[in-house]
Backbone atoms as SQL, in Angstrom:
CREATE TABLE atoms (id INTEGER PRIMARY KEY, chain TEXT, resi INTEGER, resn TEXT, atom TEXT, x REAL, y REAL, z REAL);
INSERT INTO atoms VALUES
  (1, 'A', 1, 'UNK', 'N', -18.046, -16.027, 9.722),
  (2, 'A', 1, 'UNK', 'CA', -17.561, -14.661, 9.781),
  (3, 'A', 1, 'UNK', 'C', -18.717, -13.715, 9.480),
  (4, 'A', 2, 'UNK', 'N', -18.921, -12.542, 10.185),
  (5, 'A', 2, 'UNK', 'CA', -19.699, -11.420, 9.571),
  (6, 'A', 2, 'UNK', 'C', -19.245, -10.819, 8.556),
  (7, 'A', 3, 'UNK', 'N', -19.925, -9.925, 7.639),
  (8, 'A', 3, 'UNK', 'CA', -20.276, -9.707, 6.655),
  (9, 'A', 3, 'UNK', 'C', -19.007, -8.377, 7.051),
  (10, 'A', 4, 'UNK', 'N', -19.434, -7.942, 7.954),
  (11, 'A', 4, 'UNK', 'CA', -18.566, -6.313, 8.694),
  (12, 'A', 4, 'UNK', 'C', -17.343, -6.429, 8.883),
  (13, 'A', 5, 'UNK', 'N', -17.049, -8.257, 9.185),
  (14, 'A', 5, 'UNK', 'CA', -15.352, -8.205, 9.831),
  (15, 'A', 5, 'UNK', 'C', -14.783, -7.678, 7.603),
  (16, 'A', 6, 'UNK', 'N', -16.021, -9.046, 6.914),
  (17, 'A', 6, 'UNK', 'CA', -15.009, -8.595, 5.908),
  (18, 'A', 6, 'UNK', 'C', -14.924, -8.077, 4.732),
  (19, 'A', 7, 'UNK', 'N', -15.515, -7.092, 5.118),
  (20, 'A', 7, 'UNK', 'CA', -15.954, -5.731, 4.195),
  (21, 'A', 7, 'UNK', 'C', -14.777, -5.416, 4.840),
  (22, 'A', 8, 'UNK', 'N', -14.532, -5.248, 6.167),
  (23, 'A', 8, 'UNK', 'CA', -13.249, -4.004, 6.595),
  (24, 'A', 8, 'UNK', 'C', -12.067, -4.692, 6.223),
  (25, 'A', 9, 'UNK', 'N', -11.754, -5.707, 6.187),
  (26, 'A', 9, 'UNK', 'CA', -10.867, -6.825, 6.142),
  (27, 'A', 9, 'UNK', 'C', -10.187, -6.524, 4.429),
  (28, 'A', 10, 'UNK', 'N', -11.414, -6.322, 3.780),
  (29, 'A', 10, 'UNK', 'CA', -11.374, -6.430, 2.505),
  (30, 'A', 10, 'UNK', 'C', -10.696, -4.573, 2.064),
  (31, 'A', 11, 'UNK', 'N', -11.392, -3.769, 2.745),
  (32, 'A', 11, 'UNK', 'CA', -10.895, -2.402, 2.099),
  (33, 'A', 11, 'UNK', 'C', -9.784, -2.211, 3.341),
  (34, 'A', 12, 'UNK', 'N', -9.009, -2.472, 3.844),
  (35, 'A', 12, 'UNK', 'CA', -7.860, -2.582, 4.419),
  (36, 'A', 12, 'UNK', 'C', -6.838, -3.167, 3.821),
  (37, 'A', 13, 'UNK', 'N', -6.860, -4.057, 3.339),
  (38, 'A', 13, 'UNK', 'CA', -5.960, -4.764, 2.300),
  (39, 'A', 13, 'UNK', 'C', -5.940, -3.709, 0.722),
  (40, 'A', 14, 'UNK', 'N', -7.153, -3.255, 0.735),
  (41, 'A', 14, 'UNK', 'CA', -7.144, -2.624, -0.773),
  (42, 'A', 14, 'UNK', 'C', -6.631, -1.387, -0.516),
  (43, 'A', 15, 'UNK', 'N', -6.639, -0.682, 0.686),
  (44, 'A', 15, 'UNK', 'CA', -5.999, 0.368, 0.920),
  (45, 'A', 15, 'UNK', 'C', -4.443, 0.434, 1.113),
  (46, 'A', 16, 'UNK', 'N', -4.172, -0.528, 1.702),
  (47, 'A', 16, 'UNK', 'CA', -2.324, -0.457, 1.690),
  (48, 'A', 16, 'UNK', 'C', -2.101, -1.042, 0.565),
  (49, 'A', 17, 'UNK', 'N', -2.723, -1.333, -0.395),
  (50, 'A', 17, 'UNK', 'CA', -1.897, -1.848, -2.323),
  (51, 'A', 17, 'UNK', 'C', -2.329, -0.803, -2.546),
  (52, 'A', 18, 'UNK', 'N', -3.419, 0.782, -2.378),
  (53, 'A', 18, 'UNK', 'CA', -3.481, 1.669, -3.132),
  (54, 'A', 18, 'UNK', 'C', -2.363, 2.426, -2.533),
  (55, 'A', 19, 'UNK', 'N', -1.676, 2.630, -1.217),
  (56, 'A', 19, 'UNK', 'CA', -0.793, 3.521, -0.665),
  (57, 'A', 19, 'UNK', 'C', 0.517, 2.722, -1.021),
  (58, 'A', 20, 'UNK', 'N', 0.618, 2.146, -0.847),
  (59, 'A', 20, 'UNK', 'CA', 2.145, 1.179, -1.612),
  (60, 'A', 20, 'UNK', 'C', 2.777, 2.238, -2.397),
  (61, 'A', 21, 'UNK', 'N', 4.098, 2.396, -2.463),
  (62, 'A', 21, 'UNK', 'CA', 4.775, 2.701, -4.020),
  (63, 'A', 21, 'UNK', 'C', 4.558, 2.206, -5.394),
  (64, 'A', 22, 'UNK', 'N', 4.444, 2.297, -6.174),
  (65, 'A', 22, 'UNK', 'CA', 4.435, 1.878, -7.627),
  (66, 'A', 22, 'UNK', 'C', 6.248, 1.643, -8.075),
  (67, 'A', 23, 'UNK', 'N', 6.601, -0.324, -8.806),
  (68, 'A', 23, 'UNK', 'CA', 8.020, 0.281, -8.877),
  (69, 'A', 23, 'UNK', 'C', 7.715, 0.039, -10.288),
  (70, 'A', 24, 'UNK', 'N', 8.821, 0.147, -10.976),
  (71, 'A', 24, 'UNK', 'CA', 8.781, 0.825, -12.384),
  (72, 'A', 24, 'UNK', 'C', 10.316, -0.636, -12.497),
  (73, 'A', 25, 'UNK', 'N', 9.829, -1.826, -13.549),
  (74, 'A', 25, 'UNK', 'CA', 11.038, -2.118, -13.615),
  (75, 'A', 25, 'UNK', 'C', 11.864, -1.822, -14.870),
  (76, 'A', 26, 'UNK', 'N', 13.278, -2.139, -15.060),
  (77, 'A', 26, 'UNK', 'CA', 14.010, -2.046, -15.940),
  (78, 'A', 26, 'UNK', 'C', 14.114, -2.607, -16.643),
  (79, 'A', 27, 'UNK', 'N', 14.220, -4.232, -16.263),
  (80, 'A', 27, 'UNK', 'CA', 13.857, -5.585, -17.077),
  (81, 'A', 27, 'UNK', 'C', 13.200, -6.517, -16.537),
  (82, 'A', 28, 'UNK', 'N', 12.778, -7.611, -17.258),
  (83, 'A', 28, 'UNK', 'CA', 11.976, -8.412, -16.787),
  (84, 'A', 28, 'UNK', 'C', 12.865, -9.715, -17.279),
  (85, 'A', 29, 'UNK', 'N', 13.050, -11.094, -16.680),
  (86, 'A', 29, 'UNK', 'CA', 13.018, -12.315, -17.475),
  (87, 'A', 29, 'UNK', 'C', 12.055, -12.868, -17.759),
  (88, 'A', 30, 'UNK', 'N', 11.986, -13.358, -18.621),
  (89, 'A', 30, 'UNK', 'CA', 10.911, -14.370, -19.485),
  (90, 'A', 30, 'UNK', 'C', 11.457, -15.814, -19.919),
  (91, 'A', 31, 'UNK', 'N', 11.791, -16.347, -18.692),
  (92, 'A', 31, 'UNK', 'CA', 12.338, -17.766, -19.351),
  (93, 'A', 31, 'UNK', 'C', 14.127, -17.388, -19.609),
  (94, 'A', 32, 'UNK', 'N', 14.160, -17.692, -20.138),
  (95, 'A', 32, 'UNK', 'CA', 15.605, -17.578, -20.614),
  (96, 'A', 32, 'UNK', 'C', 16.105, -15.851, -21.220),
  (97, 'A', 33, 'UNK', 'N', 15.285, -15.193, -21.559),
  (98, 'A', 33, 'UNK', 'CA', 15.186, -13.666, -22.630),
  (99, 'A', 33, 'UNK', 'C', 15.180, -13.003, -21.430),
  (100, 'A', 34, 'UNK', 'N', 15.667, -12.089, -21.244),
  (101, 'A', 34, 'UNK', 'CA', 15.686, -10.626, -20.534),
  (102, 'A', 34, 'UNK', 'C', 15.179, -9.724, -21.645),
  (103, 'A', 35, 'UNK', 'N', 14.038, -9.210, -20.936),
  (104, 'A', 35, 'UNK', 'CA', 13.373, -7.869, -21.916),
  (105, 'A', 35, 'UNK', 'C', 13.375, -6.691, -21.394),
  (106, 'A', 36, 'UNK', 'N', 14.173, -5.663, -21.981),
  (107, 'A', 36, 'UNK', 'CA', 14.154, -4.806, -21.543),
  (108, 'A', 36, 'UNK', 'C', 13.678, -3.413, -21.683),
  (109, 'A', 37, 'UNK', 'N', 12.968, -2.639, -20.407),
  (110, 'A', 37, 'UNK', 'CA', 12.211, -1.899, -20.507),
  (111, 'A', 37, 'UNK', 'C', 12.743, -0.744, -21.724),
  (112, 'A', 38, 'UNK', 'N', 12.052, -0.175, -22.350),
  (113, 'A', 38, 'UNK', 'CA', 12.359, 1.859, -22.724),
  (114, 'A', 38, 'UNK', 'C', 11.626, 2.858, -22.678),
  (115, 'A', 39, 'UNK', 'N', 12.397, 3.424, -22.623),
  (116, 'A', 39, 'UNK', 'CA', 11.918, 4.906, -22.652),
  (117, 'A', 39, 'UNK', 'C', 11.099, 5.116, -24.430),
  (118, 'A', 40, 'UNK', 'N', 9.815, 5.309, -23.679),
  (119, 'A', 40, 'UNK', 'CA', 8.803, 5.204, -25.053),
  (120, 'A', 40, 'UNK', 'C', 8.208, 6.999, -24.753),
  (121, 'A', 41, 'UNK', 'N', 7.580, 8.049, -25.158),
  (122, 'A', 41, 'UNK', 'CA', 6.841, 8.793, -25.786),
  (123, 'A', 41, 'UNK', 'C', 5.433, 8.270, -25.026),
  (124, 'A', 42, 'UNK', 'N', 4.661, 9.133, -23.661),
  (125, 'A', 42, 'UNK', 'CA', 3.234, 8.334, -23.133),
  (126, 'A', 42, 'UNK', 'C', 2.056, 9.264, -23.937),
  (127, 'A', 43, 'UNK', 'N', 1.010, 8.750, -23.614),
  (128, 'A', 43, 'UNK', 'CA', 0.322, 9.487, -24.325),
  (129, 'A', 43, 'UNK', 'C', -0.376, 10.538, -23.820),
  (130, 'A', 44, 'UNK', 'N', -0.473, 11.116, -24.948),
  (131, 'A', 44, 'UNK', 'CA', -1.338, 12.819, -25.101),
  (132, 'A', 44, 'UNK', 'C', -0.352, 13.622, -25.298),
  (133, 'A', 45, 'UNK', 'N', 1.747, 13.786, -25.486),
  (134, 'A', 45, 'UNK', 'CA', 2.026, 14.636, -26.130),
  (135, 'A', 45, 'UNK', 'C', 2.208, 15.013, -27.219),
  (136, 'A', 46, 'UNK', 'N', 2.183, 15.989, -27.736),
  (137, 'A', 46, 'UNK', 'CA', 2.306, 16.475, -28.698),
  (138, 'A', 46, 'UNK', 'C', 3.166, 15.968, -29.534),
  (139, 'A', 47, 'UNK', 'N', 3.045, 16.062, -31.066),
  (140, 'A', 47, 'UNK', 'CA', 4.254, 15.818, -32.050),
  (141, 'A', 47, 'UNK', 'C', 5.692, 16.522, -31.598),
  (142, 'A', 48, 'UNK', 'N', 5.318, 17.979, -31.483),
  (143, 'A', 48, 'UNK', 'CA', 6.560, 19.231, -30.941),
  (144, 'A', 48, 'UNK', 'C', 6.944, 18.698, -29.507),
  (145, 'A', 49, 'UNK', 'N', 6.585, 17.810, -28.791),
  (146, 'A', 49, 'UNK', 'CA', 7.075, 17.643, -27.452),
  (147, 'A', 49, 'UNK', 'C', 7.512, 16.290, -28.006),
  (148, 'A', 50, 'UNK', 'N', 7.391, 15.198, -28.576),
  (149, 'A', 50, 'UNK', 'CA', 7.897, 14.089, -28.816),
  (150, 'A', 50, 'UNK', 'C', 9.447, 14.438, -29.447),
  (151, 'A', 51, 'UNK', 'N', 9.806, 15.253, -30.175),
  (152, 'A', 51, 'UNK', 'CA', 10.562, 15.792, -30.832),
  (153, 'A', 51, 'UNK', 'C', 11.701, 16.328, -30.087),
  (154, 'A', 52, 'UNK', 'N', 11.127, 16.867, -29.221),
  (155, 'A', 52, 'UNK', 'CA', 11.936, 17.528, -28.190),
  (156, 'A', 52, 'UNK', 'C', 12.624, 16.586, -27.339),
  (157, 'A', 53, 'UNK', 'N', 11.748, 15.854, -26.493),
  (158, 'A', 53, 'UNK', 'CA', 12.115, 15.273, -25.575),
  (159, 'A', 53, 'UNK', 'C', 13.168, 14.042, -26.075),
  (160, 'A', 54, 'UNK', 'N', 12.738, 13.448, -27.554),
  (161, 'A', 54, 'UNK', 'CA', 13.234, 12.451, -28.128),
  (162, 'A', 54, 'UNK', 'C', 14.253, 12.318, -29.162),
  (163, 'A', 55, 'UNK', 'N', 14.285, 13.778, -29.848),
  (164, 'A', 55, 'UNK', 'CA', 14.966, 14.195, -30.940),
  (165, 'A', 55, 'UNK', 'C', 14.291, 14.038, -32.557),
  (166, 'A', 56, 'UNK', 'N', 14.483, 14.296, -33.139),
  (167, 'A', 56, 'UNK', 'CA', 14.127, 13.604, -34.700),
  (168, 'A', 56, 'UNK', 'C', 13.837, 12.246, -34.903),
  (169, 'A', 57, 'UNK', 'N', 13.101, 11.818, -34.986),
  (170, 'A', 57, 'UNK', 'CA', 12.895, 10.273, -35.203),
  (171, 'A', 57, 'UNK', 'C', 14.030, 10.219, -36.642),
  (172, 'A', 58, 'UNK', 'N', 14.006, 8.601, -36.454),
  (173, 'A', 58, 'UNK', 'CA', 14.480, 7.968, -38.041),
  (174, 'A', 58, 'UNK', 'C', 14.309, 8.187, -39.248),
  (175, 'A', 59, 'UNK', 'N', 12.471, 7.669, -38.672),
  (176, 'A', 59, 'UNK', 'CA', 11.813, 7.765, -40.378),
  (177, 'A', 59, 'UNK', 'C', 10.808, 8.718, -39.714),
  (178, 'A', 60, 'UNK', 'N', 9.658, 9.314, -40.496),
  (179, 'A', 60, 'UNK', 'CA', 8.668, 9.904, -40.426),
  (180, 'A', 60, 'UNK', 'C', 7.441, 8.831, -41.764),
  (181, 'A', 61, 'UNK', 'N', 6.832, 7.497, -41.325),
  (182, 'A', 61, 'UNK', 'CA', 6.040, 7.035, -42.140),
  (183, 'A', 61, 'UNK', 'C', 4.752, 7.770, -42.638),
  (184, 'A', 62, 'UNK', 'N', 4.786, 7.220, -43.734),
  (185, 'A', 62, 'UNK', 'CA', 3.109, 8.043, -44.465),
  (186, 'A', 62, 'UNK', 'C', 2.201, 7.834, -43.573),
  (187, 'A', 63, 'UNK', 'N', 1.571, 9.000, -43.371),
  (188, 'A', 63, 'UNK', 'CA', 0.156, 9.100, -42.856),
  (189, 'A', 63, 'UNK', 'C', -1.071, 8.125, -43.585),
  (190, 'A', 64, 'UNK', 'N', -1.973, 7.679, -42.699),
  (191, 'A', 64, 'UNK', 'CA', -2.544, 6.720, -42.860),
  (192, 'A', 64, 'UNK', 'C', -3.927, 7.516, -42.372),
  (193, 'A', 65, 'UNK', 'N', -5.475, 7.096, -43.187),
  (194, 'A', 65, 'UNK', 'CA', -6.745, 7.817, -42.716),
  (195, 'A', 65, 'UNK', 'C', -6.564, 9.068, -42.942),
  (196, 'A', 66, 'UNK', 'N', -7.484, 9.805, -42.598),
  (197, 'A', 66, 'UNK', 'CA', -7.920, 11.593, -42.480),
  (198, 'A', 66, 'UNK', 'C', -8.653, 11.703, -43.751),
  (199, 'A', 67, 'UNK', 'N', -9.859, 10.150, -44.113),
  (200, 'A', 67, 'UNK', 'CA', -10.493, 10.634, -45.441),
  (201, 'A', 67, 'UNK', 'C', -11.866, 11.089, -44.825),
  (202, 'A', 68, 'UNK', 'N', -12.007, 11.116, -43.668),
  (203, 'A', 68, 'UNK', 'CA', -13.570, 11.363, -42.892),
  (204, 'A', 68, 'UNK', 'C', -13.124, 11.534, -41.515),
  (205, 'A', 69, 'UNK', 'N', -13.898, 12.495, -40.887),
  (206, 'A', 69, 'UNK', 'CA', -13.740, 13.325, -39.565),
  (207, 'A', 69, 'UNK', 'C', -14.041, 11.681, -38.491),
  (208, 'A', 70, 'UNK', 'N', -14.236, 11.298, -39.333),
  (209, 'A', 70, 'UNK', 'CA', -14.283, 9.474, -38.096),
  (210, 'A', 70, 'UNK', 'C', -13.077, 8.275, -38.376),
  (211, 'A', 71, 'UNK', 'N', -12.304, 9.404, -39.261),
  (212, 'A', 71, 'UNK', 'CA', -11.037, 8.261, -39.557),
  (213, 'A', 71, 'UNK', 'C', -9.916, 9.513, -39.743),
  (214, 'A', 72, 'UNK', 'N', -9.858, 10.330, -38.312),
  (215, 'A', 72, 'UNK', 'CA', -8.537, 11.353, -38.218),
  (216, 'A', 72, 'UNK', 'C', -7.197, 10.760, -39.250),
  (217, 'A', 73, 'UNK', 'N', -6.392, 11.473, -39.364),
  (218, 'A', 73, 'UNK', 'CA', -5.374, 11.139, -39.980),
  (219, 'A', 73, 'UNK', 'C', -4.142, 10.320, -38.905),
  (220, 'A', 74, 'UNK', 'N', -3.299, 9.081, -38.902),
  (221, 'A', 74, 'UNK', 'CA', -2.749, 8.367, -38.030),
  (222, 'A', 74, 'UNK', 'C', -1.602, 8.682, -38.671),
  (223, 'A', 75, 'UNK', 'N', -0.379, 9.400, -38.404),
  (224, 'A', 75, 'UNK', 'CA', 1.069, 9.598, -38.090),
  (225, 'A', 75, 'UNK', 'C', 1.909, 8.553, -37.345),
  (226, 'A', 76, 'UNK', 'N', 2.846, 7.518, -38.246),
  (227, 'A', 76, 'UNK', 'CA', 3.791, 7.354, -37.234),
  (228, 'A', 76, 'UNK', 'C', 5.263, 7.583, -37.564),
  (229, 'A', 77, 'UNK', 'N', 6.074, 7.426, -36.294),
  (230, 'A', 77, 'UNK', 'CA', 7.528, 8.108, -36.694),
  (231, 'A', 77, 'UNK', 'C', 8.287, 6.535, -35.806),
  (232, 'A', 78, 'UNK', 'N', 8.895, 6.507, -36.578),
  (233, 'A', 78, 'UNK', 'CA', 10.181, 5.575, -36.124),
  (234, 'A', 78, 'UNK', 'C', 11.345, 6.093, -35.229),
  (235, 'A', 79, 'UNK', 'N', 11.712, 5.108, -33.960),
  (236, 'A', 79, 'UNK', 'CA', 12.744, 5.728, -33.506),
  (237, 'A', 79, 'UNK', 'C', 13.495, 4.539, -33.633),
  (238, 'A', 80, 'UNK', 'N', 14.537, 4.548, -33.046),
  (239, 'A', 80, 'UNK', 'CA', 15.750, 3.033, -32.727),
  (240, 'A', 80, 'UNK', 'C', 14.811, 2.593, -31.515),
  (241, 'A', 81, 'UNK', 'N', 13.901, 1.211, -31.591),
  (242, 'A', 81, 'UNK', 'CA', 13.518, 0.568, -30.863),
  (243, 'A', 81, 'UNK', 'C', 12.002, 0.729, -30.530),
  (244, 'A', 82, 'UNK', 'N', 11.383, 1.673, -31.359),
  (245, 'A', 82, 'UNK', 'CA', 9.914, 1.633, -31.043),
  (246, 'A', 82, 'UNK', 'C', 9.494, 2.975, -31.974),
  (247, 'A', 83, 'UNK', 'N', 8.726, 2.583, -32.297),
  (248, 'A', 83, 'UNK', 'CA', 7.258, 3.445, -33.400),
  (249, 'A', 83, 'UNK', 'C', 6.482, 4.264, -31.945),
  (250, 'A', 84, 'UNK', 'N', 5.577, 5.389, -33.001),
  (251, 'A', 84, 'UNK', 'CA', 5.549, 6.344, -31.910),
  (252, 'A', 84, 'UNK', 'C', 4.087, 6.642, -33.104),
  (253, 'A', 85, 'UNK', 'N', 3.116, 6.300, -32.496),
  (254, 'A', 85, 'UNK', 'CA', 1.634, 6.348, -33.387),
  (255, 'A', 85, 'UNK', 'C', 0.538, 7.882, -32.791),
  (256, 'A', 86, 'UNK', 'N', 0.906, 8.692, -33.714),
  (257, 'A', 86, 'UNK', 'CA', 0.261, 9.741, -33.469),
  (258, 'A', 86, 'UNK', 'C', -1.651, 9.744, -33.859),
  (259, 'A', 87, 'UNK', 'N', -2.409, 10.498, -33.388),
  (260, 'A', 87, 'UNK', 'CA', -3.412, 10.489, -34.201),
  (261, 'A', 87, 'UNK', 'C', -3.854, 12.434, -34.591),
  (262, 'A', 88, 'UNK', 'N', -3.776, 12.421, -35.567),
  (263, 'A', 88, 'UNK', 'CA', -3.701, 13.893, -35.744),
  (264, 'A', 88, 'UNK', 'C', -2.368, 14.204, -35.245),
  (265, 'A', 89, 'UNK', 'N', -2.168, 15.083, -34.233),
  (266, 'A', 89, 'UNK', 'CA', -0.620, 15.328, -33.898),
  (267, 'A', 89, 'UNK', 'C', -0.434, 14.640, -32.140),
  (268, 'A', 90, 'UNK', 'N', -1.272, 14.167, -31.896),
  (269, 'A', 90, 'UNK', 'CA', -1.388, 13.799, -30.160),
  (270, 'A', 90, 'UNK', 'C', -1.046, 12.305, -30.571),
  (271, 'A', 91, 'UNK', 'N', -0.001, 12.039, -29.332),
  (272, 'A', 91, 'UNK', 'CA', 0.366, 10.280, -29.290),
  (273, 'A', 91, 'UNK', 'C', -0.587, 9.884, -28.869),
  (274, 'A', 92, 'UNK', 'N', -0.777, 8.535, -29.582),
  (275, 'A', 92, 'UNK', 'CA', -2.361, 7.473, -28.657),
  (276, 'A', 92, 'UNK', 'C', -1.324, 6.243, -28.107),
  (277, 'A', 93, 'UNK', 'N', -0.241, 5.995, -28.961),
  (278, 'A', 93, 'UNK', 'CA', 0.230, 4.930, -28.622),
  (279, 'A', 93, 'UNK', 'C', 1.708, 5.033, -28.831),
  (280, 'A', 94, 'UNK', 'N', 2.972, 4.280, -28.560),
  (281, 'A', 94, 'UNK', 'CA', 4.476, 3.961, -28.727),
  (282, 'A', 94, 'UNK', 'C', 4.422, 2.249, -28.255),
  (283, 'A', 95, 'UNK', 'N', 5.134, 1.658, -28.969),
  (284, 'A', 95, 'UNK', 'CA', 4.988, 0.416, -29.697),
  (285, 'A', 95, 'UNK', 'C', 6.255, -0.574, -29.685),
  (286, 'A', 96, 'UNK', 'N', 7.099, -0.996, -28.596),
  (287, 'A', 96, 'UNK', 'CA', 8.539, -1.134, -29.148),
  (288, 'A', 96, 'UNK', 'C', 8.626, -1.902, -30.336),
  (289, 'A', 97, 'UNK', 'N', 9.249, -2.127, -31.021),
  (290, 'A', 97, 'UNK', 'CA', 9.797, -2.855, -31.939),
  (291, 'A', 97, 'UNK', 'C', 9.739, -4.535, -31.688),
  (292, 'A', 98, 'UNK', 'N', 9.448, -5.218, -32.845),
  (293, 'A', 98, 'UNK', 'CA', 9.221, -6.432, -32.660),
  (294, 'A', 98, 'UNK', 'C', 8.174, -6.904, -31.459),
  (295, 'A', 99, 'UNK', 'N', 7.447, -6.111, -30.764),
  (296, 'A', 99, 'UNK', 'CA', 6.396, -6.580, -29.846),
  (297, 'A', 99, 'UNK', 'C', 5.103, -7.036, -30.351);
């Protein structure tokens, strides 16, 4: 084969998996366990938009770090089914439960 058939061969295939839909599932099996997806908090909003969109968390846990500008202060809040890890007030991460 030339080098040309599969270079094109190759970004033709990579182009219809980049134009594809993206699906989003609900659950997954794992053997015998069905795991199921949630609605988690993505990152970069705000504390005031987590709140909103999510309501009051459970708990509000002690802040963790903010003793040096290289160890911000880490916020997390509990909901029913997943932790919600702020850093300063911006989400970095949401966590379900038992994962």
């Amino acid at each position: 084969m030339n080098l040309k058939f599969v270079l094109g061969s190759t970004m033709l295939v990579a182009s219809l998996f980049a134009a594809a839909p993206r699906a989003q599932a609900e659950s997954v099996m794992l053997g015998q366990t069905e795991v199921r997806a949630i609605r988690a908090p993505e990152r970069g909003l705000s504390m005031a938009q987590v709140e909103k969109r999510f309501g009051a968390p459970e708990a509000k846990l002690a802040p963790a770090g903010g003793d040096t500008p290289r160890h911000p202060t880490i916020n997390r809040w509990k909901y029913n089914g997943f932790t919600v890890y702020f850093e300063r007030n911006i989400v970095i991460h949401s966590v379900r439960d038992g994962a």
